[in-house]
NUFI-914186 format. One record per residue (C-alpha): x, y, z; residue number from 1. Coordinates in steps of 0.5 Angstrom, whole numbers. Layout:
+-------+-------+-------+-----+
:     X :     Y :     Z : pos :
+-------+-------+-------+-----+
:     X :     Y :     Z : NUM :
...
+-------+-------+-------+-----+
***
This chain:
+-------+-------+-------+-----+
:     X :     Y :     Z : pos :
+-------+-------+-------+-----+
:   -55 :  -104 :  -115 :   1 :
:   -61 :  -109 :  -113 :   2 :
:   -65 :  -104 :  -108 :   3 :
:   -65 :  -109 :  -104 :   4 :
:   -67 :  -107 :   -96 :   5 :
:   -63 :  -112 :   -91 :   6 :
:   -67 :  -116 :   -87 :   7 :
:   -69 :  -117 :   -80 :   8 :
:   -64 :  -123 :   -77 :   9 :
:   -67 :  -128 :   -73 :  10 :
:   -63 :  -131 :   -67 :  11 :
:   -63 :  -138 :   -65 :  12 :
:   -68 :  -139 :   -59 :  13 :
:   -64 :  -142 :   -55 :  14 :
:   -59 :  -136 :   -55 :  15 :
:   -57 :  -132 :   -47 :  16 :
:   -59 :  -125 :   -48 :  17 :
:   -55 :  -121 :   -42 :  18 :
:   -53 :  -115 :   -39 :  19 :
:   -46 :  -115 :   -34 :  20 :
:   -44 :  -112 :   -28 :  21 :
:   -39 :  -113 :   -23 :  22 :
:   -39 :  -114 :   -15 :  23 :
:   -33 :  -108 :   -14 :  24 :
:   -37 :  -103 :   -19 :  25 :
:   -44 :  -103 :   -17 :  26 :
:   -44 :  -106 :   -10 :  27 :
:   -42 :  -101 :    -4 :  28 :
:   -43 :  -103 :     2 :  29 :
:   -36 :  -104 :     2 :  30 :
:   -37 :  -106 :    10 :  31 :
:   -44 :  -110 :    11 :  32 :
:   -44 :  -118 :    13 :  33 :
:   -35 :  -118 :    15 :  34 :
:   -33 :  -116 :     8 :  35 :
:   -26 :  -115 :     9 :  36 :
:   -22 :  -109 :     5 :  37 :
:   -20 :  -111 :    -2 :  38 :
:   -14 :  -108 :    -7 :  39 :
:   -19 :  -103 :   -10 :  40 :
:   -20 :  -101 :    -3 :  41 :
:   -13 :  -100 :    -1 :  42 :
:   -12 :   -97 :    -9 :  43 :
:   -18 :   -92 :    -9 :  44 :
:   -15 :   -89 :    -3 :  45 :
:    -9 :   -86 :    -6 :  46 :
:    -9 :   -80 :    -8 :  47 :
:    -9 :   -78 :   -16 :  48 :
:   -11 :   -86 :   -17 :  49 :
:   -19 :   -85 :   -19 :  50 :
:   -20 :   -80 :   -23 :  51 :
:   -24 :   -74 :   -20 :  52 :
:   -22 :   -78 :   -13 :  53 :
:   -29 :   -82 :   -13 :  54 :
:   -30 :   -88 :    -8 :  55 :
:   -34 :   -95 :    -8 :  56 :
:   -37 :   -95 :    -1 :  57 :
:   -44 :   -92 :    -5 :  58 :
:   -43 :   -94 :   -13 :  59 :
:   -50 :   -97 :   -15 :  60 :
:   -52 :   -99 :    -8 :  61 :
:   -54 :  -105 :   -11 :  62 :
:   -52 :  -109 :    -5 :  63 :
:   -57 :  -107 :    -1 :  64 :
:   -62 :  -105 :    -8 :  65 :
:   -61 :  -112 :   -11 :  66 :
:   -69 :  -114 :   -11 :  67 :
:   -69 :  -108 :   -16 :  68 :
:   -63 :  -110 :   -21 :  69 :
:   -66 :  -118 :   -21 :  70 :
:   -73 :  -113 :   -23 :  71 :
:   -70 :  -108 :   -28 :  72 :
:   -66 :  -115 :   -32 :  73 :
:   -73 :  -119 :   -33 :  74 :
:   -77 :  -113 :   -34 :  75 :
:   -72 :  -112 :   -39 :  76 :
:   -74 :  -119 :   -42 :  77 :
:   -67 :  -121 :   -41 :  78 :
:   -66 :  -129 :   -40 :  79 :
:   -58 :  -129 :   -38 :  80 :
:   -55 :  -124 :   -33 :  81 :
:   -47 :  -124 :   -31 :  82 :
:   -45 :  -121 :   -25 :  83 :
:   -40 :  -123 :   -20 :  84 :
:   -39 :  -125 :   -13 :  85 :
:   -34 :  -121 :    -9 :  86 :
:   -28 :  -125 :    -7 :  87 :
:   -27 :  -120 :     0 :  88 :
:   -34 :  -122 :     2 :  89 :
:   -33 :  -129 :     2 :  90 :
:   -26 :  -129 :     5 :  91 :
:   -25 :  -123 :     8 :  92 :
:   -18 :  -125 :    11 :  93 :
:   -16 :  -128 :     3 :  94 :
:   -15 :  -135 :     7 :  95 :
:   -19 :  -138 :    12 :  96 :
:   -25 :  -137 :    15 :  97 :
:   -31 :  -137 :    10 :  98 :
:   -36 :  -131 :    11 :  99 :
:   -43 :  -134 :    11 : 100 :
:   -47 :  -127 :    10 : 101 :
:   -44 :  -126 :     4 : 102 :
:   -45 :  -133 :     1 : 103 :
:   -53 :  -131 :     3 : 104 :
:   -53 :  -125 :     0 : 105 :
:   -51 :  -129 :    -7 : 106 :
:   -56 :  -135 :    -6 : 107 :
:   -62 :  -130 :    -5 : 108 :
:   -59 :  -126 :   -11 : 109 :
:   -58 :  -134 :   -15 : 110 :
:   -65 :  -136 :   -13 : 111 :
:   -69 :  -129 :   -15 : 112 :
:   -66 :  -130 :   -22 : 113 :
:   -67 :  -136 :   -23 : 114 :
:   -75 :  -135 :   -20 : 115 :
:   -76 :  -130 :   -26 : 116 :
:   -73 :  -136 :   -32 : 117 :
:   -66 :  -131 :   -32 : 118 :
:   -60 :  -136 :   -33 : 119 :
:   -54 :  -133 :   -28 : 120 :
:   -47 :  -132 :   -30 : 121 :
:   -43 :  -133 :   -24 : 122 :
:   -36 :  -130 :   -25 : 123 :
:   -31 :  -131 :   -19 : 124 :
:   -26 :  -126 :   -20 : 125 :
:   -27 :  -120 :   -23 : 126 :
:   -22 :  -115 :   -20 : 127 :
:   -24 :  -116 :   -12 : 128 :
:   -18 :  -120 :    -9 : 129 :
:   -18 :  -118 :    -2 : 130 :
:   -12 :  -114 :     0 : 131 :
:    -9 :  -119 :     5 : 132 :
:    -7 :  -123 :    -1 : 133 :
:    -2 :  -118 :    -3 : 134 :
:     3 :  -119 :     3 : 135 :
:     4 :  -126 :    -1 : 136 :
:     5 :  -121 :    -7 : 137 :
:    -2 :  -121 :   -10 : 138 :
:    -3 :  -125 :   -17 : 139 :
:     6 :  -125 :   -17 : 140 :
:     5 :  -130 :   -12 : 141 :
:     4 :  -138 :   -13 : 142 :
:     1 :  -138 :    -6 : 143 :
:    -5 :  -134 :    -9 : 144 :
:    -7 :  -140 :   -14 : 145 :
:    -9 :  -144 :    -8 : 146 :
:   -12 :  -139 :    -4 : 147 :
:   -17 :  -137 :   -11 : 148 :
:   -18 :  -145 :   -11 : 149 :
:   -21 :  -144 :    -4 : 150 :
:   -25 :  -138 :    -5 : 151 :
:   -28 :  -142 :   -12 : 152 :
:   -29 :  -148 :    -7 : 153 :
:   -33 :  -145 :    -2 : 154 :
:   -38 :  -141 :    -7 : 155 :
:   -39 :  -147 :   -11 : 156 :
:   -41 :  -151 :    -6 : 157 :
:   -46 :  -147 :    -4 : 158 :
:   -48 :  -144 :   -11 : 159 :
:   -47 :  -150 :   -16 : 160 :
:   -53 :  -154 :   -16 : 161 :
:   -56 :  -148 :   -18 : 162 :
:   -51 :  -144 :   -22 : 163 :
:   -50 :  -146 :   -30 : 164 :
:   -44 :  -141 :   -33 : 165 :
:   -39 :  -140 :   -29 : 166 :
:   -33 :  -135 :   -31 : 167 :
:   -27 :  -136 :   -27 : 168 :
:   -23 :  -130 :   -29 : 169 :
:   -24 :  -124 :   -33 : 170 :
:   -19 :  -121 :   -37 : 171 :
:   -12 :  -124 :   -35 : 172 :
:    -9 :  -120 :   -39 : 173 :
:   -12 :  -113 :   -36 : 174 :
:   -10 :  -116 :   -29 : 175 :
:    -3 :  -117 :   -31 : 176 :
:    -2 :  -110 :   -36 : 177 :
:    -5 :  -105 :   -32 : 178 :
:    -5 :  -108 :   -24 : 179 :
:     3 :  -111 :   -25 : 180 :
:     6 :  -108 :   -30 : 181 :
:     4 :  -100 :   -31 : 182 :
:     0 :   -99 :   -24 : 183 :
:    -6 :   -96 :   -27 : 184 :
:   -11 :  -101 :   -23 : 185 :
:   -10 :  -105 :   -17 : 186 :
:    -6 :  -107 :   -13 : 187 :
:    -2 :  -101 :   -17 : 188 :
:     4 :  -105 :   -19 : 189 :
:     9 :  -103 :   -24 : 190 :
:    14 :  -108 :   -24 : 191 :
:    15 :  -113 :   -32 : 192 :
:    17 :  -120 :   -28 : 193 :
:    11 :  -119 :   -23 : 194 :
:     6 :  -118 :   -29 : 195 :
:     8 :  -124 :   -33 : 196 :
:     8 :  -128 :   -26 : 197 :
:     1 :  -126 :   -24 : 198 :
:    -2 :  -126 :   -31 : 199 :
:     1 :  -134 :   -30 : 200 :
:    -2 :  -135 :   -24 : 201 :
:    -9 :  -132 :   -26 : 202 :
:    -9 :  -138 :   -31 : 203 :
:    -7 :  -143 :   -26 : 204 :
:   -12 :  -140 :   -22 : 205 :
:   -17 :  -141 :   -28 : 206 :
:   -15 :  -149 :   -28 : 207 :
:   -15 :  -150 :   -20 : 208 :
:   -22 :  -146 :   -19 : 209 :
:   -25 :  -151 :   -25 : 210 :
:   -22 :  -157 :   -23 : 211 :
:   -27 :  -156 :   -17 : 212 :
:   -33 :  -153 :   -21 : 213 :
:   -32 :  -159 :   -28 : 214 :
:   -34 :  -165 :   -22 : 215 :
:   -41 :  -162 :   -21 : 216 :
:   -47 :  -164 :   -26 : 217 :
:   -49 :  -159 :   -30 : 218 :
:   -44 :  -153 :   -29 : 219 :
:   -41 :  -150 :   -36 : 220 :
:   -33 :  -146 :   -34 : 221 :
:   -30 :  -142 :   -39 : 222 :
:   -25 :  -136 :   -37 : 223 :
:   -27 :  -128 :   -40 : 224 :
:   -22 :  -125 :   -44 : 225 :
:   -20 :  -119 :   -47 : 226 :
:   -19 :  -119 :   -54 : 227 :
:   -17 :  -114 :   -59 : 228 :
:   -15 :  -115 :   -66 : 229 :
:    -9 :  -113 :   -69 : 230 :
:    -8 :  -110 :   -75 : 231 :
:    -2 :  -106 :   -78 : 232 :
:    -1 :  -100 :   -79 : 233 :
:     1 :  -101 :   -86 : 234 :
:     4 :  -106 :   -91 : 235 :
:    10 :  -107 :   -89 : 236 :
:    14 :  -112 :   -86 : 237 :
:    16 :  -110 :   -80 : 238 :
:     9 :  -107 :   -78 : 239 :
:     6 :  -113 :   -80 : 240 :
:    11 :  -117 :   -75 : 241 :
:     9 :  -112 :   -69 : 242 :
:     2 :  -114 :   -71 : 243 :
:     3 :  -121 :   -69 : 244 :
:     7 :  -120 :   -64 : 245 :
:     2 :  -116 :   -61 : 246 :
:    -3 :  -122 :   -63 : 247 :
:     2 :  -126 :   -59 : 248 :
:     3 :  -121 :   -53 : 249 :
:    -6 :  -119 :   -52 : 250 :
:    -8 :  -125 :   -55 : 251 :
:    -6 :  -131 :   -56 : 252 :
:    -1 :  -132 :   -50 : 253 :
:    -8 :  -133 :   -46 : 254 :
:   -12 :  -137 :   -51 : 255 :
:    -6 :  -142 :   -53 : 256 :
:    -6 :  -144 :   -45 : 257 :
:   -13 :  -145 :   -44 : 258 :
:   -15 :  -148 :   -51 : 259 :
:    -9 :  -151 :   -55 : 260 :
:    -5 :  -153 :   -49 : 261 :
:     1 :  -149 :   -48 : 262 :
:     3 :  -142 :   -49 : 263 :
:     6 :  -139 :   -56 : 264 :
:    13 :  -140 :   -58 : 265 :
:    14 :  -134 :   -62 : 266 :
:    11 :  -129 :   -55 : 267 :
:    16 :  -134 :   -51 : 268 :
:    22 :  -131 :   -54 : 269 :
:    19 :  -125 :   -54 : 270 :
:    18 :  -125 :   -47 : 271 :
:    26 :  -129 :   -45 : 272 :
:    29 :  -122 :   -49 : 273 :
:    24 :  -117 :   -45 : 274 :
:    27 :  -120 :   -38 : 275 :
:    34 :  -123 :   -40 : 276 :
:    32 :  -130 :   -37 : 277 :
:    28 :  -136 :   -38 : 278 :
:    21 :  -136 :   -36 : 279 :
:    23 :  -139 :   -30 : 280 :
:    15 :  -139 :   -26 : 281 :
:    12 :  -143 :   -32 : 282 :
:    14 :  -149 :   -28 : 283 :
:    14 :  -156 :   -31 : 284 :
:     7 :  -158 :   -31 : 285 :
:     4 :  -152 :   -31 : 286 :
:     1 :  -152 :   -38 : 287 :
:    -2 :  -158 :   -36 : 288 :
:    -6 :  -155 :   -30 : 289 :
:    -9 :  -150 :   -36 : 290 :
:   -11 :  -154 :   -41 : 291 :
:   -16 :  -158 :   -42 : 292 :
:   -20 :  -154 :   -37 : 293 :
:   -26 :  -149 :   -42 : 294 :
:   -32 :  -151 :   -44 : 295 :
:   -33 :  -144 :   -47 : 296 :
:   -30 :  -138 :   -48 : 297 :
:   -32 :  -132 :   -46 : 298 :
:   -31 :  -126 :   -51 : 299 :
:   -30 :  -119 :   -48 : 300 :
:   -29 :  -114 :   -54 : 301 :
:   -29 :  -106 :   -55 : 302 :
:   -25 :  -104 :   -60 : 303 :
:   -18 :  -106 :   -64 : 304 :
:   -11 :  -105 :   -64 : 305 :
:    -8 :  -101 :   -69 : 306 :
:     0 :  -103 :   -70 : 307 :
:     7 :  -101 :   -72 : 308 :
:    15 :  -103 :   -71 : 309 :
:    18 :  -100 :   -65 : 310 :
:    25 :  -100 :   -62 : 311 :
:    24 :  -103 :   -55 : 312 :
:    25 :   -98 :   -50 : 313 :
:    24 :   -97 :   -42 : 314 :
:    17 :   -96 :   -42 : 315 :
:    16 :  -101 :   -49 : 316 :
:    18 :  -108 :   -47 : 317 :
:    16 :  -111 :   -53 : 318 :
:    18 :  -108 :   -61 : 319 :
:    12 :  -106 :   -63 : 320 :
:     6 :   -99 :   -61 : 321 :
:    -1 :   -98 :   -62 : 322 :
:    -3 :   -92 :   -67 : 323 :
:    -9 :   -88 :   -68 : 324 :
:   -13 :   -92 :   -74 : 325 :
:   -11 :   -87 :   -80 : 326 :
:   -18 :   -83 :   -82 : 327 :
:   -24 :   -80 :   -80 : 328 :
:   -27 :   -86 :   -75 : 329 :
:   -34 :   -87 :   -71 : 330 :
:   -31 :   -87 :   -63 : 331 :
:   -34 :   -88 :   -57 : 332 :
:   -34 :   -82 :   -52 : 333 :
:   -28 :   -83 :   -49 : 334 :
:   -24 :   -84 :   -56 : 335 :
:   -24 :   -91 :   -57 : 336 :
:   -26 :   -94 :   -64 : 337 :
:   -32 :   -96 :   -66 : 338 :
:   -31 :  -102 :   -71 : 339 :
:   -37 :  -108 :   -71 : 340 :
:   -34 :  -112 :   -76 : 341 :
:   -27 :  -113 :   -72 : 342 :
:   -33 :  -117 :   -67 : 343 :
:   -35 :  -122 :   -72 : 344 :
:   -29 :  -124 :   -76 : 345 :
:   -26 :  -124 :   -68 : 346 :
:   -31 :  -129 :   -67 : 347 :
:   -30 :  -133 :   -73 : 348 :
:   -23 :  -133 :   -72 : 349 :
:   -23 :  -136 :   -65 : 350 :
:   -29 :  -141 :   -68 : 351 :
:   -24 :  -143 :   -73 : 352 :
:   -17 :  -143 :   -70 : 353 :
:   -19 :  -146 :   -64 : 354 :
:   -24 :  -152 :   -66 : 355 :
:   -30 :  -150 :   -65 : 356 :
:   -29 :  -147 :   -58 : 357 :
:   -37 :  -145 :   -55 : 358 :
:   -37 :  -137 :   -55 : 359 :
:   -40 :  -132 :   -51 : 360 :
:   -39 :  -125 :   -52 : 361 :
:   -39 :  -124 :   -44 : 362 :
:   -37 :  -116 :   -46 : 363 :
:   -39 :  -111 :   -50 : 364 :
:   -41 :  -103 :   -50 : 365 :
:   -39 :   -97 :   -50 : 366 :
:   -38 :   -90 :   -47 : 367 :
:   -45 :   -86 :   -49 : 368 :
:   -45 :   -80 :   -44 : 369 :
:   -53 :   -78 :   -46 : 370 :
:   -57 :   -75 :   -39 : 371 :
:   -64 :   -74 :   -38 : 372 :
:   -67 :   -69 :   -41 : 373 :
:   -73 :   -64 :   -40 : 374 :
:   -77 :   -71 :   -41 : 375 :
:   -74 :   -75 :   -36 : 376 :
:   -72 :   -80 :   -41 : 377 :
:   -64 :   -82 :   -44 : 378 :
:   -64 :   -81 :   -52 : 379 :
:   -58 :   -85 :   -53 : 380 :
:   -59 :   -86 :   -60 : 381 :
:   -51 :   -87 :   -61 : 382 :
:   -52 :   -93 :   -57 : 383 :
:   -58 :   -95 :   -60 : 384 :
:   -53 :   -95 :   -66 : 385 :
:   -47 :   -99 :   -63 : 386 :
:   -52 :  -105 :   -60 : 387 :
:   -56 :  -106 :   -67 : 388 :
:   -49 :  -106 :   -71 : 389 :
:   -45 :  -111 :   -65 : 390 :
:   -51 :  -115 :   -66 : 391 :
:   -51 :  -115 :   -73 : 392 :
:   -44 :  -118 :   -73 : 393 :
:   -45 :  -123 :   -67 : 394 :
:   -51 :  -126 :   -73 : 395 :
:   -47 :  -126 :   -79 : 396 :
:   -41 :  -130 :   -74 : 397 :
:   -47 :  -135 :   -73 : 398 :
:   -48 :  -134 :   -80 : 399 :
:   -41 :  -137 :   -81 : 400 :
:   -42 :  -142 :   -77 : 401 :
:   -39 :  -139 :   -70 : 402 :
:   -42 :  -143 :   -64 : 403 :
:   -44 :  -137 :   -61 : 404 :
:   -49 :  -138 :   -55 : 405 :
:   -50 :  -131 :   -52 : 406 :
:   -48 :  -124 :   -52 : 407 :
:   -47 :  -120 :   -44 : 408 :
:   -48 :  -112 :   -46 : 409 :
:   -43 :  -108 :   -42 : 410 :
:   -46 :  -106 :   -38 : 411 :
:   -53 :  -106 :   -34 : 412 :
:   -52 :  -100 :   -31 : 413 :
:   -48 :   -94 :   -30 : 414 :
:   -43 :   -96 :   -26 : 415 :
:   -36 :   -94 :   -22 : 416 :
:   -32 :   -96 :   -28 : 417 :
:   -24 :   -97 :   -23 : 418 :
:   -19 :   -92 :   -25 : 419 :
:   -24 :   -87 :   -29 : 420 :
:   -28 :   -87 :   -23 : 421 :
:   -37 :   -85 :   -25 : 422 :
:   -35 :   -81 :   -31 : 423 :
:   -36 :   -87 :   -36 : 424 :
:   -43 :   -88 :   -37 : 425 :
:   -44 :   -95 :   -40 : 426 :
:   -50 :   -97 :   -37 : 427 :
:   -58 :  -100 :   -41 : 428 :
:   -60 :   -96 :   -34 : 429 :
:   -58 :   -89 :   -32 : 430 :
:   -56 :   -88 :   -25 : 431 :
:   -57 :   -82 :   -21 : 432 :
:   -51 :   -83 :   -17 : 433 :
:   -53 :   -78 :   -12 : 434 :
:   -60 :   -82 :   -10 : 435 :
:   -59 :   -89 :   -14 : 436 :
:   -64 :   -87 :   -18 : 437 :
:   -65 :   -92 :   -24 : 438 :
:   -68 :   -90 :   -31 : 439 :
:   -67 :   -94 :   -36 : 440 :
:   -64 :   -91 :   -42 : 441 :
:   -68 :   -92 :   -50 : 442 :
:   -62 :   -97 :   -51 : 443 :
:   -65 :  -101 :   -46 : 444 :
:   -72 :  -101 :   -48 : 445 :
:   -68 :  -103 :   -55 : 446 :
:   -65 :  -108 :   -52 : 447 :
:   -71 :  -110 :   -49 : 448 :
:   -75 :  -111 :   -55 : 449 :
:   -69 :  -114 :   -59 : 450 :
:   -68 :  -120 :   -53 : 451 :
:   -77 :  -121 :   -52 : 452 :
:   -77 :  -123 :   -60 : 453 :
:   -70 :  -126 :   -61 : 454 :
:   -70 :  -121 :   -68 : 455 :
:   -66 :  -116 :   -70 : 456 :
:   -69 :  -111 :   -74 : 457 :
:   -66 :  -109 :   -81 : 458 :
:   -64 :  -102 :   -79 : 459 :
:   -62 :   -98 :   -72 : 460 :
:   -69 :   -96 :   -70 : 461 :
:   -68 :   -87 :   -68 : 462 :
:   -72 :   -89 :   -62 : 463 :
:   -74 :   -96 :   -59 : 464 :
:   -82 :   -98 :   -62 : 465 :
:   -84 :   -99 :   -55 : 466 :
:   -83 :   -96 :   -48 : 467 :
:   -86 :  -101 :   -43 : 468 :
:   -86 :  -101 :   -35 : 469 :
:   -80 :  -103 :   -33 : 470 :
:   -79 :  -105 :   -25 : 471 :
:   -74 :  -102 :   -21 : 472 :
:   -73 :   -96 :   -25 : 473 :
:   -77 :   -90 :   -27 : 474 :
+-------+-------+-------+-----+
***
């Protein structure tokens, strides 16, 4: 044993140092400027579906508080900030008319960013569709794939010219799993043809919207995937079998598409047996309206799957299971894994098998439930801990050549968090719901420091070196 002390990482100078938000999750003012109701405003309203029966009509106010978000992210020293536009605010009816109130709330938003030297990272749909889409049958419809590429079209035009980095999708999979298949988010569909039709049509949706946005100088696409490693449970065989057709099911039936121009054979079989029937809504031709079209890839990851064999069943599809990882293990306050080496080898990975595909880690965080205390402030040593080890594993990535060009921390701001309602807190800044009322928790004063140097220190400080002033909170 050497007693060698690790050292303090340095970052590339040009490396996006964020945080990310959501329209839906922070916004409310689900009425202002003619937006008009949206999926997760009809599902919200159905009893049992938001966890202690919350809405988003308040959420963080930031609709009307904007001013103090653009503030809260440059005291925070950051130089990107991913956000998305709200599709019901700029085409209420999900065809037609174009609301320019909502396309003017954004170009201020843009404009302020860029006037405090913060890259914006637009994201077009994060979960929003207007719910007028759904009499066609939401993302199951071909018909929406052209409705998106309009709605893309629209804020494009207005927002292009300023707005490198731009998200057409986030997290296909998750739209398709728990808005299609097993109804846990909006539109609230349980229905297994209808979900591989809508996470299809969400990657169709992907190439229509950057067909429009790859024409105009200086813009960057990419789509923003949720992506778990699979491990199995044990050496066998037939876990080691699940846990490729998991990889197949998660993670590789999007990547495939985006990035080697067509979906994985193995998971094709996989869905022909689940459903009886070839996959007949992968029309010829659709393979190559996704491909090609991807000039980075957003990496939104939380955790892992752990993987055994399992008998397909009514509500398993597919032959295999996630398990609770073996052991004593590190977890988030809603129970999930904490396992930062899985984001570095992820992100080595995806460098490796997908010829060098530009990276962004557009998500990442977890669930730290610590309030105020008696001084006012958030001591949330936990994810002090969390960010530093994330973040130490973004670096060896890069250390292994992985052409990472930033990390999104999930998220700005406590915030409404869909089908588990305000309980989750995942913010760097503490939301008083009732008042709105900002603090900026030590994780954010970490963060602050980590982003303003460009180094990561050696070791997950107890307590932030600093506590500067920051604008917008208290």
């Amino acid at each position: 044993m050497s007693g060698q002390q690790p050292a303090a990482r340095t970052f590339p100078e040009a490396f996006l140092w964020g945080a990310a938000t959501s329209a839906y999750q922070i916004e409310g003012c689900l009425h202002a400027d003619g937006r008009g109701p949206s999926v997760w405003d009809e599902f919200a309203r159905r009893p049992g579906a938001i966890e202690g029966g919350g809405t988003a009509e308040i959420a963080c106010d930031s609709y009307r508080r904007w001013a103090d978000d653009v503030e809260l992210v440059a005291g925070l020293g950051l130089n990107a900030y991913r956000f998305s536009v709200g599709w019901s605010r700029i085409v209420p009816d999900g065809r037609g008319c174009v609301e320019a109130r909502g396309l003017d709330h954004y170009e201020r938003f843009v404009d302020a960013l860029l006037a405090r030297g913060v890259a914006p990272v637009l994201t077009l749909n994060h979960w929003d569709m207007p719910q007028a889409l759904m009499d066609d049958g939401g993302w199951a419809a071909r018909s929406t794939v052209e409705a998106f590429a309009c709605y893309a079209e629209a804020v494009a035009d207005r927002l292009a010219d300023r707005v490198e980095w731009w998200i057409t999708q986030n997290e296909p999979w998750i739209i398709a799993l728990l808005g299609y298949q097993i109804g846990l988010h909006a539109p609230g569909v349980r229905d297994l043809e209808a979900s591989l039709a809508a996470g299809h049509h969400v990657l169709l949706g992907h190439g229509a919207a950057a067909d429009t946005l790859r024409g105009r100088p200086g813009v960057r696409v990419g789509a923003a995937l949720n992506l778990l490693p699979c491990v199995p449970a044990t050496d066998s065989e037939a876990d080691r079998a699940a846990t490729v057709g998991s990889d197949g099911y998660v993670n590789r039936w999007y990547l495939d598409p985006l990035l080697r121009g067509g979906y994985p054979a193995d998971m094709r079989a996989h869905w022909e047996r689940a459903l009886g029937h070839p996959l007949d809504v992968i029309r010829d031709g659709d393979e190559a309206l996704i491909a090609g079209r991807s000039d980075f890839l957003g990496v939104n990851y939380y955790t892992r799957r752990v993987m055994v064999a399992a008998e397909p069943g009514p509500d398993r599809p597919f032959p295999w299971q996630v398990v609770p990882p073996q052991g004593e293990v590190r977890r988030t306050d809603e129970g999930t894994e904490i396992h930062p080496d899985g984001l570095r080898d992820l992100l080595v990975r995806l460098h490796r098998e997908y010829g060098g595909v530009p990276l962004l880690v557009s998500e990442n965080g977890g669930v730290f439930g610590d309030a105020p205390t008696h001084d006012g402030q958030v001591h949330d040593v936990r994810r002090i801990g969390f960010l530093h080890e994330h973040l130490r594993a973004v670096h060896e990535a890069l250390e292994s050549g992985a052409d990472v060009r930033g990390y999104c921390h999930w998220s700005l701001l406590d915030n409404f968090e869909w089908a588990l309602g305000y309980r989750p807190r995942f913010g760097l800044v503490h939301v008083h719901y009732p008042t709105g009322e900002r603090t900026v928790k030590d994780s954010g004063h970490f963060y602050a420091e980590v982003a303003r140097s460009g180094v990561l220190p050696s070791h997950a400080p107890l307590e932030p070196a600093e506590r500067t002033t920051i604008p917008g909170s208290t």
